[in-house]
SENU-801843 format. One line per field, with one value per atom (N, C-alpha, C): residue number from 1; residue in one letter; x, y negated, z. Coordinates in pm, 1 decimal. Layout:
i <- (NUM|...);
aa <- (a|...);
u <- (X|...);
v <- (Y|...);
w <- (Z|...);
//
This chain:
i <- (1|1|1|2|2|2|3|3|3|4|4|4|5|5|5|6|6|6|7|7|7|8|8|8|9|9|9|10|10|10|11|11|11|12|12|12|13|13|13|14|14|14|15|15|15|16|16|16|17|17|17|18|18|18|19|19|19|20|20|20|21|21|21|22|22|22|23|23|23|24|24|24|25|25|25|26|26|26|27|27|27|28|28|28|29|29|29|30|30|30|31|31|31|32|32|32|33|33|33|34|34|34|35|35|35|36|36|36|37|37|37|38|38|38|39|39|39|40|40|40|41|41|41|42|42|42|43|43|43|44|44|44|45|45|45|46|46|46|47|47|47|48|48|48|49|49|49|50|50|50|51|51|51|52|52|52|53|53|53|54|54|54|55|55|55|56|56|56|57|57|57|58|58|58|59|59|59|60|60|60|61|61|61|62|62|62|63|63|63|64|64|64|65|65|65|66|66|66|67|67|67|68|68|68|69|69|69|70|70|70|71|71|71|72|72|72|73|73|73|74|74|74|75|75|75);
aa <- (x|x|x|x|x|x|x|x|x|x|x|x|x|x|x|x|x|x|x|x|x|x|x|x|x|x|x|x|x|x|x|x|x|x|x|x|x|x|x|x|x|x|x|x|x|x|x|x|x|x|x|x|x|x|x|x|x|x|x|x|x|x|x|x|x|x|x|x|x|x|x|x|x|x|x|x|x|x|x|x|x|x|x|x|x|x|x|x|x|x|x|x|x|x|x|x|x|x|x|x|x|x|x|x|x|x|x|x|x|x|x|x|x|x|x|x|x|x|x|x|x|x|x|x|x|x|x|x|x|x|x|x|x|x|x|x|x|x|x|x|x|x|x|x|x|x|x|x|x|x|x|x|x|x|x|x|x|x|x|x|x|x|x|x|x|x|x|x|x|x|x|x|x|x|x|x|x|x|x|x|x|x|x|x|x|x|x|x|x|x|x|x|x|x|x|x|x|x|x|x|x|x|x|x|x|x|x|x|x|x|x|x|x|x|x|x|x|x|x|x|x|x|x|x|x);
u <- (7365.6|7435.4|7341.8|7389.8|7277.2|7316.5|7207.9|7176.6|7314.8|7386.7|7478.5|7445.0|7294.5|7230.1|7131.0|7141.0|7046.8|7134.7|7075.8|7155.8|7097.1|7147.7|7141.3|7011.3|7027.0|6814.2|6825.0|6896.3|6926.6|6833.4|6751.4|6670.2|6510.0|6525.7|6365.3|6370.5|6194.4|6166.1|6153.7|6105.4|6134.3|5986.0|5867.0|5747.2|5751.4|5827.2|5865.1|5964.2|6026.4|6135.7|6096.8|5986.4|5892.2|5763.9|5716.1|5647.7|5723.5|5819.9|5933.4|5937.1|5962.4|6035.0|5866.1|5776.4|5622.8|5618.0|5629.5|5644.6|5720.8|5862.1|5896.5|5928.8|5833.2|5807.2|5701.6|5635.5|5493.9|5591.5|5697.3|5710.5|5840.1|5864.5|5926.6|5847.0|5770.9|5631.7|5627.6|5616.2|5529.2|5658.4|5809.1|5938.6|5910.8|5921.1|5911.1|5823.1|5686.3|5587.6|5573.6|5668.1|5654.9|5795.9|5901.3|5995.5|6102.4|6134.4|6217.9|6325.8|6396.5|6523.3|6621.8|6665.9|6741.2|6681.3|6545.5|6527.1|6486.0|6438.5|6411.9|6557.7|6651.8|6799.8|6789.9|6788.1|6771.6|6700.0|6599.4|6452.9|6475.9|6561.5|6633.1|6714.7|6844.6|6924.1|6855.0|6767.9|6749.9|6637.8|6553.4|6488.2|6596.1|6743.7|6824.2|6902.0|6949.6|6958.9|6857.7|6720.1|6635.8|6577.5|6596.1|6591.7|6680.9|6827.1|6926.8|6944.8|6853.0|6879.9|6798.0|6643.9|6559.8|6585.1|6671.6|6741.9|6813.8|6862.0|6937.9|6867.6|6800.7|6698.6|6607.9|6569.9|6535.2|6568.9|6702.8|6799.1|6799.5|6845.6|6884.0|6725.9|6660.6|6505.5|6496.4|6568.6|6498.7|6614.8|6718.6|6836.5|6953.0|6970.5|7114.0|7148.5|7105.2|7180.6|7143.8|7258.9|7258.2|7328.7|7373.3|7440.1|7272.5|7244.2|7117.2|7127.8|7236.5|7247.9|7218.4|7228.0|7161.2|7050.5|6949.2|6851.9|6728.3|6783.0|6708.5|6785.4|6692.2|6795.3|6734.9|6824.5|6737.9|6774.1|6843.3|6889.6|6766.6);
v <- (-14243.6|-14231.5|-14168.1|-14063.3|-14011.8|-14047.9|-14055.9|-14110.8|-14026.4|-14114.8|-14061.4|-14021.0|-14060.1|-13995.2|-13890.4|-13858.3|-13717.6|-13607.9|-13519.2|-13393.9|-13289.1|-13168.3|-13052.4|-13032.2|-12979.1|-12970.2|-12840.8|-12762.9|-12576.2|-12547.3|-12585.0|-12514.1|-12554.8|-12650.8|-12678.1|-12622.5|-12578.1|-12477.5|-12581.7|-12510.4|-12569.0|-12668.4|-12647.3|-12722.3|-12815.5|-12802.2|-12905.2|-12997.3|-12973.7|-13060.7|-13162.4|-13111.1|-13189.1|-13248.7|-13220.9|-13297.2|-13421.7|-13375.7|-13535.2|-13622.9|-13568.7|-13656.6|-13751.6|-13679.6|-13750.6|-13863.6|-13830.1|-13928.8|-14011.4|-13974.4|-14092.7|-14183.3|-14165.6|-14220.9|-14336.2|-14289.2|-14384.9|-14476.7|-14455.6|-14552.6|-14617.7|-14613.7|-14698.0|-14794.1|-14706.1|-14830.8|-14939.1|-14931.9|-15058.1|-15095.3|-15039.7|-15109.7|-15233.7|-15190.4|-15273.5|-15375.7|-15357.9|-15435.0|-15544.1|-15512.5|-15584.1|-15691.7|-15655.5|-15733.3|-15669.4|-15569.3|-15545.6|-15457.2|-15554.7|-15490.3|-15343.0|-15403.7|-15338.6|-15186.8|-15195.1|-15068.7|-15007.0|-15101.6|-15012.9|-14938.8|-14994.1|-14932.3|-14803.2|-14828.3|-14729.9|-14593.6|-14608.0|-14523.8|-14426.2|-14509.0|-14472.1|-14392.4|-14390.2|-14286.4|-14195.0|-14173.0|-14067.7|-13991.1|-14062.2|-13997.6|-13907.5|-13982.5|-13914.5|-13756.5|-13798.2|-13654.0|-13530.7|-13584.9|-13446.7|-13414.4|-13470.2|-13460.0|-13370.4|-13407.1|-13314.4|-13194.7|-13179.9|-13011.7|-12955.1|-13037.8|-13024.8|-12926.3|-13026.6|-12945.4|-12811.8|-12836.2|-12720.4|-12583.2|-12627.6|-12482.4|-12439.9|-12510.0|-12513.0|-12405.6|-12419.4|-12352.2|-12206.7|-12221.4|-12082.4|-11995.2|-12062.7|-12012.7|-11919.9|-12022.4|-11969.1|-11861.8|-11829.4|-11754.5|-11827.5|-11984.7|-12038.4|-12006.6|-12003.7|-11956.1|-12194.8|-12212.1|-12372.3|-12412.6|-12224.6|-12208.5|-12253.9|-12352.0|-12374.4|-12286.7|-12261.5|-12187.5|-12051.5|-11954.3|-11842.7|-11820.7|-11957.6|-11949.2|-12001.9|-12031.7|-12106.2|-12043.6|-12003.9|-11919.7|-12038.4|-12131.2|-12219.1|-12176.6|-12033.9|-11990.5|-11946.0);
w <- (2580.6|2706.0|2807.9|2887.2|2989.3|3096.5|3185.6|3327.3|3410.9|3520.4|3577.7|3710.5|3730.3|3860.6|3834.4|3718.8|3708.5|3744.2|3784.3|3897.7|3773.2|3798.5|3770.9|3670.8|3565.5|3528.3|3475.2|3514.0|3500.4|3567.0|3659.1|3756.0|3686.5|3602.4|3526.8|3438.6|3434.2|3297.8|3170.7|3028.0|2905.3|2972.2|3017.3|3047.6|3119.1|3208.7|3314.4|3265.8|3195.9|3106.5|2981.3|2926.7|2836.1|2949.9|3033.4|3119.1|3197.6|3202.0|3261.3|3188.3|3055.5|2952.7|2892.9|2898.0|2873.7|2976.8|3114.3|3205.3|3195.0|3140.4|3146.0|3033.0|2951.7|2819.9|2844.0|3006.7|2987.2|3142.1|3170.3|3226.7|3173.3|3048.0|2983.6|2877.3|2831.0|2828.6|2927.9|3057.7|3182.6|3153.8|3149.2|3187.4|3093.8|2964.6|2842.1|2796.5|2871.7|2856.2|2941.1|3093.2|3178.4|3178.9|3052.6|3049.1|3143.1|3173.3|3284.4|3204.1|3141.7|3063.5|3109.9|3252.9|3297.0|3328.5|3368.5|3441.7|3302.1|3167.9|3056.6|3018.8|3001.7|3002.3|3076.8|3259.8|3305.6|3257.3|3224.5|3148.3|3052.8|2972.3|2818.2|2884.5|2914.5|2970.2|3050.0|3113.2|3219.3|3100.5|2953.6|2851.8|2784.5|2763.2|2727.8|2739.0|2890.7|2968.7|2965.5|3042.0|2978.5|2867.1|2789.8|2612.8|2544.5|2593.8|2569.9|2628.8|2755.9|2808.9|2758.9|2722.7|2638.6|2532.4|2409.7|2324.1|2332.7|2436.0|2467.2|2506.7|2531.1|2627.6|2500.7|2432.1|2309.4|2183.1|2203.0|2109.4|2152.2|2297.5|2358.7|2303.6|2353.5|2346.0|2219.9|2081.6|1951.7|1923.0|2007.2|1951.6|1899.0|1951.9|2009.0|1830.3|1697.3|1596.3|1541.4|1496.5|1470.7|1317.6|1229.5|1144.2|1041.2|991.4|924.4|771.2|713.3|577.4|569.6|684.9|724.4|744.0|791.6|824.7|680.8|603.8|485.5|354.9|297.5|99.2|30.2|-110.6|-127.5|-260.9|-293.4|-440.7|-514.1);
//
């Protein structure tokens, strides 16, 4: 499920999008360590969202092709 207060992330580059998602990996760590369920919930969804534009920018990057049988001969 992704965060319903994350805004727009068209305007972050592929670096800045993996630098978020590092961050907020280390503060779902303290969430988790410190027992704070809810905001770890929180954490998880907003890892979610830029993970998935992540992906996305990702794809476009390598040529958006997701047909995997074109890309691999295994005859």
């Amino acid at each position: 499920m992704q965060h319903p207060f994350i805004g727009k992330l068209d305007e972050l580059s592929t670096q800045e999008l993996s630098e978020k998602i590092n961050e907020l990996y280390k503060k779902l760590r303290v969430a988790t360590i410190s027992g704070n369920g809810h905001l770890a919930n929180q954490v998880r969804m907003a890892i979610e969202s830029y993970e998935t534009k992540y992906q996305e920018r990702l794809r476009e990057e390598l040529g958006g092709d997701d047909n995997y049988q074109t890309n691999v001969d295994i005859s």
